[in-house]
N, C-alpha and C positions, 0 to 999 in steps of 0.2 A: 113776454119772453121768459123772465123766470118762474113763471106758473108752469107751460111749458114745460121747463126742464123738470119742476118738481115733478109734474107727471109724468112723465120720460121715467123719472127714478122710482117713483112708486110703479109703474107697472113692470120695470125692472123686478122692483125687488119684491112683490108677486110672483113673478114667474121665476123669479132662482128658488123664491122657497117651494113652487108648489112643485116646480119640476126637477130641481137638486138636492132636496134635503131628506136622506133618508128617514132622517125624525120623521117629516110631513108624510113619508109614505108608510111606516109605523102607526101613526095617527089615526089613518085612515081606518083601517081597519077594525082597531077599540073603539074609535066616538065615533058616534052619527048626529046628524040635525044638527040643535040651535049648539048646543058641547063644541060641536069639532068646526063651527063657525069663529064660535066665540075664540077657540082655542088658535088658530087658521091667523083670528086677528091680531091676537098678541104676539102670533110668531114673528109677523109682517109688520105691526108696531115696534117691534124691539129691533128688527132689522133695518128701518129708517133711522130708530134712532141711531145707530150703531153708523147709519152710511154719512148723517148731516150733522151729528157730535150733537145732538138737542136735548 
């Protein structure tokens, strides 16, 4: 049940950043490939941490 939910919040907080953050849609544009993965990730990392205080 609480894996679940984590993953509930992780695909949450995937799709707020990829589809509400105009940073993310700024991004797009300058980095391509493995850059704007890597970059993609630490967005989505720092917005976990920010949702479960870790």
């Amino acid at each position: 049940q609480p894996v679940q939910r984590v993953h509930d919040e992780v695909e949450f907080a995937i799709n707020c950043y990829r589809y509400h953050t105009p940073a993310g849609m700024d991004m797009e544009k300058e980095v391509q490939g493995e850059d704007r993965l890597n970059l993609e990730l630490q967005c989505i990392k720092q917005a976990l941490v920010k949702q479960f205080d870790l």
